[in-house]
C-alpha positions in Angstrom: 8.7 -32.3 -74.8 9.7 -36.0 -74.7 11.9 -36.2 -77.9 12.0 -33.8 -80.9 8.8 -35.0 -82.8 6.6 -32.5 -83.3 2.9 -32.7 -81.3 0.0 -34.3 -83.2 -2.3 -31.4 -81.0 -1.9 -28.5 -79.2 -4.1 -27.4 -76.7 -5.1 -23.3 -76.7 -7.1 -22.2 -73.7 -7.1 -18.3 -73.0 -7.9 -17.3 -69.1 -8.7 -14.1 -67.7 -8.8 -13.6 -63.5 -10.0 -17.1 -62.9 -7.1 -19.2 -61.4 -8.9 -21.6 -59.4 -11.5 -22.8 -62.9 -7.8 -23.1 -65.0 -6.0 -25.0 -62.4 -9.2 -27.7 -62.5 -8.9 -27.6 -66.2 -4.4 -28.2 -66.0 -5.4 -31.2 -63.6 -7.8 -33.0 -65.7 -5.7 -32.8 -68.8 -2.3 -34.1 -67.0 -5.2 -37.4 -66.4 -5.0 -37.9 -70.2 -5.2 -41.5 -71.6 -3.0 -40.0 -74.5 0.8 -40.6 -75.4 2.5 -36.8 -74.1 4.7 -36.4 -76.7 1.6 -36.1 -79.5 0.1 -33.0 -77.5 0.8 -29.8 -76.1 -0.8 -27.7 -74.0 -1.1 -23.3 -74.6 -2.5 -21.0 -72.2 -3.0 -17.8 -72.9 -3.6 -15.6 -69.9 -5.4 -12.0 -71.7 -4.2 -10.0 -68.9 -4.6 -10.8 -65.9 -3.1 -8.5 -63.2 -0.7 -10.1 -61.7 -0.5 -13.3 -63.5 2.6 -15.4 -63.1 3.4 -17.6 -65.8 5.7 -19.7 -63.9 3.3 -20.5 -61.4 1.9 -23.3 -63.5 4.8 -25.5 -64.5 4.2 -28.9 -64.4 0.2 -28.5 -63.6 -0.5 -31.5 -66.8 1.9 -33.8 -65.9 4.1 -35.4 -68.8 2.5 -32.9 -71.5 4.6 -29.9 -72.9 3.2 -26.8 -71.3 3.5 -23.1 -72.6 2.5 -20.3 -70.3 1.9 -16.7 -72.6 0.8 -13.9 -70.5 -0.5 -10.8 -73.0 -0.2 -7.3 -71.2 -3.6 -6.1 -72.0 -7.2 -7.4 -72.2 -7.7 -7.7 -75.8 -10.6 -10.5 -75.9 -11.0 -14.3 -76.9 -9.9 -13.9 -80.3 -6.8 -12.0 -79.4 -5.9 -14.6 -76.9 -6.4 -17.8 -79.2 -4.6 -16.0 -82.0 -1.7 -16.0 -80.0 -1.8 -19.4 -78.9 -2.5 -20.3 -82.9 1.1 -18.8 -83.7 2.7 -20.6 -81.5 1.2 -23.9 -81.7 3.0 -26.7 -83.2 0.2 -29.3 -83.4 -1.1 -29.9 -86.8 -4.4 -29.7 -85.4 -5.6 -26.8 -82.9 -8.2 -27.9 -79.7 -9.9 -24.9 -78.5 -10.8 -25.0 -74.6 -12.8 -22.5 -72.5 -11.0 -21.7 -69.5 -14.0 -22.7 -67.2 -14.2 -26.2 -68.7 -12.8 -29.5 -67.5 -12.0 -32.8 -70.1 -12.9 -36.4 -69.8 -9.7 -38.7 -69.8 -10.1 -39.6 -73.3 -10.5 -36.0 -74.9 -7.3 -36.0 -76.8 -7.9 -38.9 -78.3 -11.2 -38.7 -79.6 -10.2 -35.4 -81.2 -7.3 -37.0 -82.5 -9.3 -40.0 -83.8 -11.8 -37.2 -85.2 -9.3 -36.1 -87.8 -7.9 -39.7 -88.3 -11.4 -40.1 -90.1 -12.2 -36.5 -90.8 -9.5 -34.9 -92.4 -10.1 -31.4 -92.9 -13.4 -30.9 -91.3 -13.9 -29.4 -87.6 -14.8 -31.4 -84.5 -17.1 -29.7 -82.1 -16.9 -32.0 -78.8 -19.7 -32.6 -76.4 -20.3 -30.3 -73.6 -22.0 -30.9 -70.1 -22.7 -29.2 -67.3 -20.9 -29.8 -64.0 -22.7 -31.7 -61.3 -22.7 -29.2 -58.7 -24.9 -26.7 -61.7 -28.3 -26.2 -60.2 -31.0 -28.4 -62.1 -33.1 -25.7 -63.4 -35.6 -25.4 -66.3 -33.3 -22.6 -67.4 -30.3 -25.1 -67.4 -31.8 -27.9 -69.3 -32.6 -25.3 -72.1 -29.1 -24.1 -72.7 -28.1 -27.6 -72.2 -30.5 -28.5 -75.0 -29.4 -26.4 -77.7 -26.0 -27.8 -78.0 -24.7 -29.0 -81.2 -25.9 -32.7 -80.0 -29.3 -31.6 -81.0 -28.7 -31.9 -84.9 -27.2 -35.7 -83.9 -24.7 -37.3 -85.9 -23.2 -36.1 -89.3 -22.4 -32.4 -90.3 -24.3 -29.4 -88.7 -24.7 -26.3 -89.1 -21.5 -23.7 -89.3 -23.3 -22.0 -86.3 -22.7 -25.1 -84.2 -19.0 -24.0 -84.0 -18.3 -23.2 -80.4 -14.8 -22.7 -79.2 -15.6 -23.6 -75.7 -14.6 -27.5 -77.2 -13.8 -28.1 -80.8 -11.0 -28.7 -83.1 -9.7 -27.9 -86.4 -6.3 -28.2 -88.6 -4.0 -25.4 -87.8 -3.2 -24.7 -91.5 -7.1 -24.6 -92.4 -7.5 -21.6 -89.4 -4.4 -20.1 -90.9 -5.9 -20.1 -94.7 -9.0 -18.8 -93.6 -7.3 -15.7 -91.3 -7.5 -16.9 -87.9 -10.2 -15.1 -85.5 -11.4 -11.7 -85.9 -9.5 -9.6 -83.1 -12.1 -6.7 -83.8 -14.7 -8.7 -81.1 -13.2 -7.7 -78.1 -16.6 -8.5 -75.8 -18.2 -11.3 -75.5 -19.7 -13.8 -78.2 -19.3 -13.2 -82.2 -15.9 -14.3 -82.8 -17.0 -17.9 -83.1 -19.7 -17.7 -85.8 -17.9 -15.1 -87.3 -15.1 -17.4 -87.9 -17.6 -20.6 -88.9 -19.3 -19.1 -91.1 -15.7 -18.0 -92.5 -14.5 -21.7 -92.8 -18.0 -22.5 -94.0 -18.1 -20.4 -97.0 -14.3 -22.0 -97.4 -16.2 -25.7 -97.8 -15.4 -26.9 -94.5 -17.5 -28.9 -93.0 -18.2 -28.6 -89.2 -19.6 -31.9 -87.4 -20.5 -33.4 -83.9 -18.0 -35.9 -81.9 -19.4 -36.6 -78.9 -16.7 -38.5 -77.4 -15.1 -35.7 -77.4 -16.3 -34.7 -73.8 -15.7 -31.5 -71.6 -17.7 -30.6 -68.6 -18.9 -26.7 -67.9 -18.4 -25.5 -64.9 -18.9 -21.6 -65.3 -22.7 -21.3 -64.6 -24.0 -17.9 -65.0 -27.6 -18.9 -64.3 -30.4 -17.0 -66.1 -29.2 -13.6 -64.8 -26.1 -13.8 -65.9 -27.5 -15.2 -69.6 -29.1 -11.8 -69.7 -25.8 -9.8 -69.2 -24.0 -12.2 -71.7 -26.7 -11.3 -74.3 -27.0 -7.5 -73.9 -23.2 -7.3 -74.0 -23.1 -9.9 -77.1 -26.4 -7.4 -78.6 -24.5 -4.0 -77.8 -20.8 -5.1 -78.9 -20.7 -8.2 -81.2 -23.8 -8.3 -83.2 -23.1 -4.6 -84.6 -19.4 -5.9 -85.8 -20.5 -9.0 -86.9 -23.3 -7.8 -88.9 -21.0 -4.8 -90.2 -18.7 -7.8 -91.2 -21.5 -10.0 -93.3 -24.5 -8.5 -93.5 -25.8 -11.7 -95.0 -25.7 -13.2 -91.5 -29.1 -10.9 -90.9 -31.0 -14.2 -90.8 -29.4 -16.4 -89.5 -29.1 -13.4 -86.2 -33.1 -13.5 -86.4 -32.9 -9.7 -87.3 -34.1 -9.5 -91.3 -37.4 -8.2 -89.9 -35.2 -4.9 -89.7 -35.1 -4.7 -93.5 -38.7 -4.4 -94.0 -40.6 -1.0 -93.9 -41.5 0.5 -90.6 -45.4 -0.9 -91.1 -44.9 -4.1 -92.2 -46.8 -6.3 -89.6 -44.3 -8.3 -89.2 -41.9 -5.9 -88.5 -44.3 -4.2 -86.2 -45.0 -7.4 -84.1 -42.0 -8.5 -83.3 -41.2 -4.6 -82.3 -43.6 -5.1 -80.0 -42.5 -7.8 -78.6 -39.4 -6.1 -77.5 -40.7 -2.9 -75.5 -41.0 -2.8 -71.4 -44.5 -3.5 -71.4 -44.1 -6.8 -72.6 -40.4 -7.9 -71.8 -40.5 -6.9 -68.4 -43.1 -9.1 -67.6 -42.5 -12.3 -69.4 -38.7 -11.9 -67.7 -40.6 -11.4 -64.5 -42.6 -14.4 -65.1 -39.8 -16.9 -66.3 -38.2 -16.3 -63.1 -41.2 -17.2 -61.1 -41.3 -20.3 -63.2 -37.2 -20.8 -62.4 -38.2 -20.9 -58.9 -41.7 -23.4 -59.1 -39.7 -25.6 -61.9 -41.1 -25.0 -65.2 -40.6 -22.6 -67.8 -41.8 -22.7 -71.3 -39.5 -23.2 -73.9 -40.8 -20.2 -75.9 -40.6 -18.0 -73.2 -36.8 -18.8 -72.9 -36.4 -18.4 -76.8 -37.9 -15.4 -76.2 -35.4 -14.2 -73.9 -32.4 -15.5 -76.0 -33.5 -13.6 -78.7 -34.8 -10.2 -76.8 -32.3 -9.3 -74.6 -29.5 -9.2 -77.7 -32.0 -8.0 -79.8 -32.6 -5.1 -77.2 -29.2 -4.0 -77.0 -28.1 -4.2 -80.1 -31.3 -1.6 -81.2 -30.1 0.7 -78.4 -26.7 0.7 -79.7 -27.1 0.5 -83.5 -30.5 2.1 -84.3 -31.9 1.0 -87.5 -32.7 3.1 -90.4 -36.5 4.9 -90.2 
């Protein structure tokens, strides 16, 4: 670090088996329009086999760079906990691993909390030119946090993939769950933490990161069931008052309530099957209803998480 003044940021990515998306990510950050003595950088490897710290020195130019390699897979929030102890930054960026930054990302976060003190920047996210322009991509695209526009948003808006908050607000409120081990969870869980804390979550969109990890619609649908199977029943276990913001409180009502019974429905082989069969037709002519992707969201969590945490009859 140039000097002995502390950073203004620190950077905490976690990486697991994908060297060639964190070496893209070290390379745009060392472009930084931003003064290297205000930031650091933390990467937090969560297991890799193999990994070699020292393989990355000097990978972001001028900016300090710290290199933890953790000896098991724990998940996410185990990773960015440990970067979290060890940053010095007053205020913590999150970055996926499969993400790359625009040259001015450290200082839009920085001018964030210039004006916001206290609150929590969620940057803007877009997808990597070389991502296949598919109806199925410009629906995820679309319900990014830019949707709710400028101002505060919702507490579910908080993504780790690019936001930022003040280290000593993540420390008052406990950090990140280390119970979600799988994917998805650990971020609401934690917003809705700082949310019920009175801290406000909004949009910066000069805050900019591009997304180059594509799973397409296939791999949506193994991100959901794993999210359905292993997250929802911890994070529901966690704050049951979260049942409706999940789009599960049709659970609580009685086994014959229409309602209920509908959207049961909606969920068994005889109709899932064939909606997913027909979205991916429409993938491959161009179009897809929005509903039909909402649908899909919503059904394949909503499908493993009944298989793996059967409600009450």
């Amino acid at each position: 670090m140039m000097g002995s003044a502390r950073p203004r940021l620190s950077l905490v990515v976690p990486t697991y088996r994908a060297p060639e998306q964190l070496r893209g990510l070290l390379r745009s950050v060392a472009d930084q329009r931003f003064d290297s003595s205000r930031a650091e950088v933390i990467v937090v490897d969560d297991g890799t086999p193999g990994f070699d710290p020292d393989l990355w020195a000097g990978m972001v130019g001028e900016f300090p760079l710290t290199v933890l390699h953790l000896p098991d897979n724990g998940g996410r929030a185990v990773a960015r906990n440990a970067g979290i102890r060890i940053a010095k930054g007053d205020i913590v960026i999150f970055l996926d691993g499969d993400m790359t930054v625009e040259p001015d990302f450290f200082q839009a976060h920085d001018l964030f909390h210039a004006r916001h003190p206290g609150a929590v920047a969620v940057g803007a996210i877009r997808w990597a030119p070389d991502v296949p322009d598919t109806p199925f991509m410009r629906y995820a695209g679309s319900r990014g946090v830019g949707r709710f526009g400028g101002g505060p948003v919702p507490f579910s808006c908080f993504v780790t993939g690019n936001s930022s908050v003040s280290r000593q607000v993540l420390l008052d409120v406990g950090c990140f769950d280390e119970g979600f081990s799988t994917y998805g969870g650990e971020d609401l869980e934690l917003g809705y933490r700082l949310d019920r804390a009175g801290v406000v979550v909004r949009y910066e969109p000069a805050a900019g990161s591009v997304h180059h990890g594509w799973k397409g619609l296939l791999g949506m649908r193994q991100s959901m069931a794993t999210y359905g199977a292993g997250s929802l029943p911890l994070l529901l276990d966690r704050h049951p008052e979260l049942v409706d913001v999940l789009r599960l409180d049709f659970l609580q009502l009685s086994w014959w309530h229409p309602r209920r019974l509908v959207l049961m429905a909606t969920l068994w082989p005889v109709i899932h099957a064939p909606v997913f069969g027909l979205v991916r037709c429409g993938e491959a002519c161009g179009y897809v209803p929005t509903l039909c992707f909402d649908y899909l969201w919503w059904s394949e969590r909503t499908r493993a998480y009944l298989r793996s945490s059967p409600p009450p009859g």
